[in-house]
C-alpha positions in Angstrom: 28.4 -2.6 0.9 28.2 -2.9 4.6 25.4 -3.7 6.6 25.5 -3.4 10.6 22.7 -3.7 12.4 22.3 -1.2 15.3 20.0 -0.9 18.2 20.7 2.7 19.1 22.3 5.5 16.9 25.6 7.0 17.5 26.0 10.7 18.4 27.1 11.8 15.2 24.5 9.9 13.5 21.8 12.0 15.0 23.5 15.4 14.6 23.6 14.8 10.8 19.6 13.8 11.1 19.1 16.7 13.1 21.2 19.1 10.2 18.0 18.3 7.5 15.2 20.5 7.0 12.5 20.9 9.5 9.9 19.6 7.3 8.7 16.0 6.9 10.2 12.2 7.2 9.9 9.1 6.7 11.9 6.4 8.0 12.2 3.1 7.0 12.9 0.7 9.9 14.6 -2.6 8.8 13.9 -4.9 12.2 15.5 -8.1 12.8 14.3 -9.8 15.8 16.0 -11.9 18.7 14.5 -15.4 19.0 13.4 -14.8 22.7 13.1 -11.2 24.0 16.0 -10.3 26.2 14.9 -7.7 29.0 17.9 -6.4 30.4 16.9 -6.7 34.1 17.3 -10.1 33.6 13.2 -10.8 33.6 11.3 -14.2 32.4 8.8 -12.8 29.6 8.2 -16.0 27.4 8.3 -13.7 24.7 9.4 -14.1 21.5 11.6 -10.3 20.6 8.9 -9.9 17.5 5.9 -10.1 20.7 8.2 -7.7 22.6 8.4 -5.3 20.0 4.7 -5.3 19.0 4.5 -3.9 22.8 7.2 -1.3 22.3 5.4 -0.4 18.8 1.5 -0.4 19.7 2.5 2.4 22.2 4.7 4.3 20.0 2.1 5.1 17.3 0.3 6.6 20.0 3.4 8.8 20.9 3.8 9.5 17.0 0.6 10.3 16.2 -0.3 12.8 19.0 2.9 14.2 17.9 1.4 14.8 14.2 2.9 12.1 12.5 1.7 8.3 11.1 2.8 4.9 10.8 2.1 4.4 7.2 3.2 0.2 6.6 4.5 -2.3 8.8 4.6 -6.5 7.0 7.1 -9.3 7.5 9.7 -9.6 4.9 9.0 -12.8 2.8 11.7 -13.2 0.1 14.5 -11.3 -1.5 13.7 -10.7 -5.3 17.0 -8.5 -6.4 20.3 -8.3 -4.7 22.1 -10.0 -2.0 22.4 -10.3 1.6 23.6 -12.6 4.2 20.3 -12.7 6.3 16.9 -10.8 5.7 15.6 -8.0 7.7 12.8 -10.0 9.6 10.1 -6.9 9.5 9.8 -3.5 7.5 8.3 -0.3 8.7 7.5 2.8 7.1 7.0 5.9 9.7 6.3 9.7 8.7 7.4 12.6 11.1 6.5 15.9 11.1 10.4 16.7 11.3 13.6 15.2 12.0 13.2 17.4 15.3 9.6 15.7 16.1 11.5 12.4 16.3 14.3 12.8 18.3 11.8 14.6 20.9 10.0 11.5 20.8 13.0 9.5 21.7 13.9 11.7 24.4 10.2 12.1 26.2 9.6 10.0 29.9 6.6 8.0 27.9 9.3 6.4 25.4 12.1 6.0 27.8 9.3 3.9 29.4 8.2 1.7 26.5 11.7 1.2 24.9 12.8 -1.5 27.3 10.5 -3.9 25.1 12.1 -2.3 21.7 15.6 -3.3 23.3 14.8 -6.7 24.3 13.1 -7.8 21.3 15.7 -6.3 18.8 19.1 -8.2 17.5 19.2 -4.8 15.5 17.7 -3.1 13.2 18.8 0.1 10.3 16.8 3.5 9.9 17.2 5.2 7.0 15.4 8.7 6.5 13.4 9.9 3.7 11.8 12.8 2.0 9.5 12.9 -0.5 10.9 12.9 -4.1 9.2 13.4 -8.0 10.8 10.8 -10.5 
């Protein structure tokens, strides 16, 4: 299996999103943090990338949840107990949307494109994987 880290998806990566029903998600966000946040206009922050992203994500459950959906978990990975990897994900997040549609309006509203400069420069990368709700 391969495992790349991203920081932004590709174009055909959100066109398949977009192509599932219009009914709710959940995406898991595996986060992986830089050492030192990394603003790309070059500014002194002293902060670590997890403090950046804490500023990127206290504002963007605000955006999510006026938008009718949660955050439902966020902890710090502590251990691997089955399988194997070459590094651990550094943070897990669990994030219902109403739709598929609801998110990617998120991402393309003026109050995101103004936070995300602290989800870029406290990410090395991160994977999103969507969700739906399944019986077992």
């Amino acid at each position: 299996m391969k495992v790349e880290n991203q920081v932004h998806p590709g174009p055909e990566n959100v066109k398949a999103f977009l192509a599932g029903e219009p009914e709710p998600i959940v995406m898991v966000n595996l986060l992986k943090f830089r050492d030192v946040a990394r603003y790309a206009d070059g500014r002194e922050s002293g902060l670590t990338g997890k403090e950046a992203y804490t500023l990127y994500a206290t504002e963007m459950k605000k955006l999510v949840e006026a938008n009718g959906g949660r955050f439902i978990f966020g902890g710090d990975v502590e251990s691997l107990l089955l399988g194997e990897v070459e590094e651990l994900w550094d943070m897990v997040g669990l994030v219902e949307y109403s739709s598929p549609q609801a998110l990617v309006e998120i991402a393309s509203s003026p109050p995101f494109q103004e936070i995300e400069v602290h989800r870029e420069a406290g990410l090395a990368g991160q994977l999103n994987i969507a969700v739906r709700g399944a019986e077992f």
